[in-house]
N, CA and C atoms as an extended XYZ file, in Angstrom:
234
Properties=species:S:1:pos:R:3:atomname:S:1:resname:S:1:resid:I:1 pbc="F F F"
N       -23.933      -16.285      -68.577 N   UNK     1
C       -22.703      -16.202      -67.807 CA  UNK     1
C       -22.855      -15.236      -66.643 C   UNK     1
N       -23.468      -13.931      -66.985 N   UNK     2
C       -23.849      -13.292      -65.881 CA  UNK     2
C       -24.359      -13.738      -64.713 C   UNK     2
N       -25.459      -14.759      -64.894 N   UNK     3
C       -26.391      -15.357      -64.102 CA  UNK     3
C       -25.600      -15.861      -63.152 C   UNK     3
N       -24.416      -16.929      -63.345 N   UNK     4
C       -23.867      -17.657      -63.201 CA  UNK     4
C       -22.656      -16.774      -61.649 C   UNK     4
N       -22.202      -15.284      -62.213 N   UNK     5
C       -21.529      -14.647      -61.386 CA  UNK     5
C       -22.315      -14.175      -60.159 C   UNK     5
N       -23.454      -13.747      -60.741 N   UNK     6
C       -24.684      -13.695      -59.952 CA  UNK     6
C       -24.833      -14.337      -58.889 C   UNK     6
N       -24.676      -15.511      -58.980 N   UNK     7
C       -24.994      -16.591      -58.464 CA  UNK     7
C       -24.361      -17.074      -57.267 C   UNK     7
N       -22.691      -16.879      -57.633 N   UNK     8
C       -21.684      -17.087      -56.980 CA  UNK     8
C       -21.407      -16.193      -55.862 C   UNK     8
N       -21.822      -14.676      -56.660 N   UNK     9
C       -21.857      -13.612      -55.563 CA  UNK     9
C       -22.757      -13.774      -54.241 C   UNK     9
N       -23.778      -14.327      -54.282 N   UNK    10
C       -25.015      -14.265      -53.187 CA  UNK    10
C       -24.366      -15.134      -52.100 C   UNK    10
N       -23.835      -16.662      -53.294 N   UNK    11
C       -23.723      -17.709      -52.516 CA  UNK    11
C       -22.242      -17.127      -51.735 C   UNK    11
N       -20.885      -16.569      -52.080 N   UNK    12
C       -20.415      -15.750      -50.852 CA  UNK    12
C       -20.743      -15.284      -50.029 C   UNK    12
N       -21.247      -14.513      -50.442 N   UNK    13
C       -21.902      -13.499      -49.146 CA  UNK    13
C       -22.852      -13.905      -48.260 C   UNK    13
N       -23.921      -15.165      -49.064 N   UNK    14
C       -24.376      -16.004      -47.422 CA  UNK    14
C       -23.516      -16.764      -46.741 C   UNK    14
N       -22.319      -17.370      -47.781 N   UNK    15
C       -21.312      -18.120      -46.381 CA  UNK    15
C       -20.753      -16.914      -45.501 C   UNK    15
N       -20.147      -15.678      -45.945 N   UNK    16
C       -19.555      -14.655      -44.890 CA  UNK    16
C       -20.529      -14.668      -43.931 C   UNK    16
N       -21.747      -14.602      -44.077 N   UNK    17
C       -22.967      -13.858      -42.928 CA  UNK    17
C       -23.193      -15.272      -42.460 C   UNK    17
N       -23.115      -16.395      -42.589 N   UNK    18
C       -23.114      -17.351      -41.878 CA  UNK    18
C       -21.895      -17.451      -40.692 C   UNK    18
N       -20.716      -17.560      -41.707 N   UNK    19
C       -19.459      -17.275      -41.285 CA  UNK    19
C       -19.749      -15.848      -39.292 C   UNK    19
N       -19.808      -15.224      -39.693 N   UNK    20
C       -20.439      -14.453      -38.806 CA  UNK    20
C       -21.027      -14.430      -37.859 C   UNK    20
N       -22.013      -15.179      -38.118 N   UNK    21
C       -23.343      -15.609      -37.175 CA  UNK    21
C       -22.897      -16.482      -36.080 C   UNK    21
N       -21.841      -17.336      -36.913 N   UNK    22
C       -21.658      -18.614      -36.070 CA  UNK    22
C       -20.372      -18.013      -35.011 C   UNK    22
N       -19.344      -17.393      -36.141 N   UNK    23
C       -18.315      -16.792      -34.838 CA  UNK    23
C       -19.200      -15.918      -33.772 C   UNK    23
N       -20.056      -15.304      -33.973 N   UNK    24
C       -20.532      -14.493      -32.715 CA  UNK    24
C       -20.767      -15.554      -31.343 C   UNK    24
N       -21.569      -16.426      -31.934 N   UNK    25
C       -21.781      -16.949      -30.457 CA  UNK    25
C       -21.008      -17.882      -30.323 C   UNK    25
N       -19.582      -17.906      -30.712 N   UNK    26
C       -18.630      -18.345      -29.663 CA  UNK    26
C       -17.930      -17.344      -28.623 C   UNK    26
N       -18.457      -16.519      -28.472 N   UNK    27
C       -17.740      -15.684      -27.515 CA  UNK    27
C       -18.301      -15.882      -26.064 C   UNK    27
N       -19.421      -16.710      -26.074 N   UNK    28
C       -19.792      -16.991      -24.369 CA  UNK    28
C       -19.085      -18.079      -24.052 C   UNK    28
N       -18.306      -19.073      -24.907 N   UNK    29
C       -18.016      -20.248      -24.466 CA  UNK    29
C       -17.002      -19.763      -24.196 C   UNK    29
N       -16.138      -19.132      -23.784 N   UNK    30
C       -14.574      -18.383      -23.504 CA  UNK    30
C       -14.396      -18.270      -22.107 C   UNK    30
N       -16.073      -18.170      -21.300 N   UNK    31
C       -15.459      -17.859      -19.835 CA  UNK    31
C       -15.375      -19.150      -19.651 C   UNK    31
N       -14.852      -19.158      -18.034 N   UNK    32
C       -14.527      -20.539      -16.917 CA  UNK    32
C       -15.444      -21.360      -16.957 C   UNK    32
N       -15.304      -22.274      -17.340 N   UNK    33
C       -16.539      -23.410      -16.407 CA  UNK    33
C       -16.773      -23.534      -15.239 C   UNK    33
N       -15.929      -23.014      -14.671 N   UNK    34
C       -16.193      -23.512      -13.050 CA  UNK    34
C       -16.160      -22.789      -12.073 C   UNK    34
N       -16.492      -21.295      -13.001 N   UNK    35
C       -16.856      -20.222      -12.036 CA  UNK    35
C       -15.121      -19.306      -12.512 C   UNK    35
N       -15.034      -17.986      -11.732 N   UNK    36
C       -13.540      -16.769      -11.527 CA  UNK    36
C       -12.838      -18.211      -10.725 C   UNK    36
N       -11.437      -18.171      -11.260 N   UNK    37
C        -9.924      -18.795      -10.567 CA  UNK    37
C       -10.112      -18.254       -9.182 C   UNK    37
N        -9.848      -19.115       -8.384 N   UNK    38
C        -9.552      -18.813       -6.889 CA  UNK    38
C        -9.083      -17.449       -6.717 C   UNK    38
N        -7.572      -17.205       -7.350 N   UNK    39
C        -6.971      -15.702       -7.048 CA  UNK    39
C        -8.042      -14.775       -7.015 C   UNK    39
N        -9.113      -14.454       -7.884 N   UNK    40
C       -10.189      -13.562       -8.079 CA  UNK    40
C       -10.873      -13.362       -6.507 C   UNK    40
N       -10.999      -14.300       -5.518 N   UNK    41
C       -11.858      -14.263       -4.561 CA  UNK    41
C       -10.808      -14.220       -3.454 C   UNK    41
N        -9.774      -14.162       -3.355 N   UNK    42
C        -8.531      -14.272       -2.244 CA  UNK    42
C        -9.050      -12.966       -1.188 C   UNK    42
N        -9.230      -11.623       -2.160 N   UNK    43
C        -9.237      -10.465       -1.201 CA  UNK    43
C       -10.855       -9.678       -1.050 C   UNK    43
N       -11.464      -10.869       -1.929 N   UNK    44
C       -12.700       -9.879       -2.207 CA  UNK    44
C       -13.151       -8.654       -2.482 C   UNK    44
N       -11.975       -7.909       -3.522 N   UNK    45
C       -11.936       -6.768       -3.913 CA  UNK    45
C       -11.887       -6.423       -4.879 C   UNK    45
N       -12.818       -6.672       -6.034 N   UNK    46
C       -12.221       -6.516       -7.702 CA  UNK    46
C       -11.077       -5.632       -7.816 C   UNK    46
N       -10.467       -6.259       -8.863 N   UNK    47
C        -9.017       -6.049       -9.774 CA  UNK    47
C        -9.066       -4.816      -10.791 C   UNK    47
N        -8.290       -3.954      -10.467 N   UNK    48
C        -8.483       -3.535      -12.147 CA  UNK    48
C        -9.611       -2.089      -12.058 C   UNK    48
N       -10.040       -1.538      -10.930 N   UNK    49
C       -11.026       -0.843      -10.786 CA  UNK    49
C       -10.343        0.694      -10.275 C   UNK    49
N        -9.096        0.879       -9.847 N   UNK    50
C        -8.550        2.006       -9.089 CA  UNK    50
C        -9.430        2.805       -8.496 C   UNK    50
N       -10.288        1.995       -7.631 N   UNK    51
C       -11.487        2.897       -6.639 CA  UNK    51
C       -10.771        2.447       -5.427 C   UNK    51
N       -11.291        3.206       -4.162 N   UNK    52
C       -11.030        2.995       -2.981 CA  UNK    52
C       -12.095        2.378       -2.461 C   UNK    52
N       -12.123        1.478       -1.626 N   UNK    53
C       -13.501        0.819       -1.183 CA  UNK    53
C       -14.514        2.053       -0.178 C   UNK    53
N       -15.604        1.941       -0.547 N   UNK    54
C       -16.263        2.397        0.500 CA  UNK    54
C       -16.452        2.670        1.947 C   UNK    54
N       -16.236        3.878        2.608 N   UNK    55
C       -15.961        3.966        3.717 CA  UNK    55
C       -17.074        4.237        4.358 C   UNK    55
N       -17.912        5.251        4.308 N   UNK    56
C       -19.194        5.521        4.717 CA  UNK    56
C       -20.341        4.606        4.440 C   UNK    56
N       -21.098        4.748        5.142 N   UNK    57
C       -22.165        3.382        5.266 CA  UNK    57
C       -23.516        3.330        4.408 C   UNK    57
N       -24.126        2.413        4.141 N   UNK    58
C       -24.292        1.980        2.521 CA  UNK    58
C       -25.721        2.914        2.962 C   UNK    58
N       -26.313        3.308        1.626 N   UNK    59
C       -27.933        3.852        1.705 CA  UNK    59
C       -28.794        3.195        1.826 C   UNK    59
N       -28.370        2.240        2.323 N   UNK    60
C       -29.897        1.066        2.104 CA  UNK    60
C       -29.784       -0.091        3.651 C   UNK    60
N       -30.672       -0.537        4.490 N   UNK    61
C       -30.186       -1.390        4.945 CA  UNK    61
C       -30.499       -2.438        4.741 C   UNK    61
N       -30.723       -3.917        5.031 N   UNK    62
C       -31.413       -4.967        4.608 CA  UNK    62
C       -31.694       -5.684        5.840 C   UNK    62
N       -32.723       -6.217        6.342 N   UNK    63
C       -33.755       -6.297        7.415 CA  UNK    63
C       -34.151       -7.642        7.112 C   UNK    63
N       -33.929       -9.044        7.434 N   UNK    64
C       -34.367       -9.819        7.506 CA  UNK    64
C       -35.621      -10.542        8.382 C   UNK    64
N       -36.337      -10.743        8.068 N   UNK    65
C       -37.060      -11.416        9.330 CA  UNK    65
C       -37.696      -12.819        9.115 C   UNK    65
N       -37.098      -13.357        8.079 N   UNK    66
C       -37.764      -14.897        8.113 CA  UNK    66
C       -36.570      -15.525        7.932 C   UNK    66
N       -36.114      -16.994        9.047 N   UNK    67
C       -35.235      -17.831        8.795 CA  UNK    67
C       -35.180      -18.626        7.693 C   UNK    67
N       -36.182      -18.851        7.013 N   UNK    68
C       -36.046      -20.159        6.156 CA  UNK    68
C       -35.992      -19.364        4.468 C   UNK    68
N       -35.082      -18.990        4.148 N   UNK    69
C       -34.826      -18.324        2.488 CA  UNK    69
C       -34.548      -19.392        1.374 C   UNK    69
N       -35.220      -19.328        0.411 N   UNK    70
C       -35.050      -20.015       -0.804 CA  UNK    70
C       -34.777      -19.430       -1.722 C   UNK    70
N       -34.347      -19.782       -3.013 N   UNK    71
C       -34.227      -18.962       -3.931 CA  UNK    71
C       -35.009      -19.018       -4.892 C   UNK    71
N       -36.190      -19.404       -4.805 N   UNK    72
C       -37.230      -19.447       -5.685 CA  UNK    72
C       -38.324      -18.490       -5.425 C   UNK    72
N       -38.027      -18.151       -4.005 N   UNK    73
C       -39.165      -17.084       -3.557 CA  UNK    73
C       -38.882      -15.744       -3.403 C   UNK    73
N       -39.940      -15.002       -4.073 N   UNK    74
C       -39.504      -13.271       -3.931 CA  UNK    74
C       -39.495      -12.750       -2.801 C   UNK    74
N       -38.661      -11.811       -2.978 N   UNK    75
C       -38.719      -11.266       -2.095 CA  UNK    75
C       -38.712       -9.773       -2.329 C   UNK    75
N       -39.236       -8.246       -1.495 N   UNK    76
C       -39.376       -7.118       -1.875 CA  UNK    76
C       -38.939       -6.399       -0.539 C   UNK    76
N       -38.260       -5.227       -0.772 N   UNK    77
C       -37.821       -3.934        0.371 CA  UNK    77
C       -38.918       -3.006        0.299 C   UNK    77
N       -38.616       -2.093        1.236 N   UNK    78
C       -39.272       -1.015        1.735 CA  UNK    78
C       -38.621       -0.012        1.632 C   UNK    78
C-alpha cells in the first residue's frame, strides 16, 4: 500500500513540474503580433519613464560612408 502512495506522490509532482514548464513558456506569446499599437510610436518618446529627453549631444557620432547597407553585413566603429 505504501508503494502504491509512493507512487501517486511522484506521479503529482511530475504533473505540477510539467504543469510549470509548460505555463512558463506561454509568457512570450502575450506580446503583439504585429509589432507596439500605433499610439506607442505617435511621439517617439517612451511612456512611463519620467526622464527628460536628452539635451546635450550624444558621445558617440556615427559616420557613414558606404551607400549600399544590408543587414546581413557587419559592420564596426572607431
Amino acid at each position: 500500500m505504501t508503494l502504491d502512495l509512493r507512487r501517486a506522490f511522484q506521479m503529482q509532482t511530475l504533473v505540477v513540474l510539467l504543469t510549470a514548464v509548460l505555463l512558463s513558456c506561454c509568457g512570450p506569446s502575450l506580446g503583439y503580433s504585429t509589432g507596439p499599437p500605433v499610439s506607442a510610436c505617435e511621439s517617439m518618446f517612451p511612456y512611463g519613464h519620467e526622464v527628460d529627453a536628452q539635451s546635450s549631444s550624444p558621445p558617440y557620432e556615427l559616420v557613414v560612408t558606404d551607400t549600399n547597407l544590408t543587414a546581413s553585413t557587419q559592420y564596426s566603429g572607431r
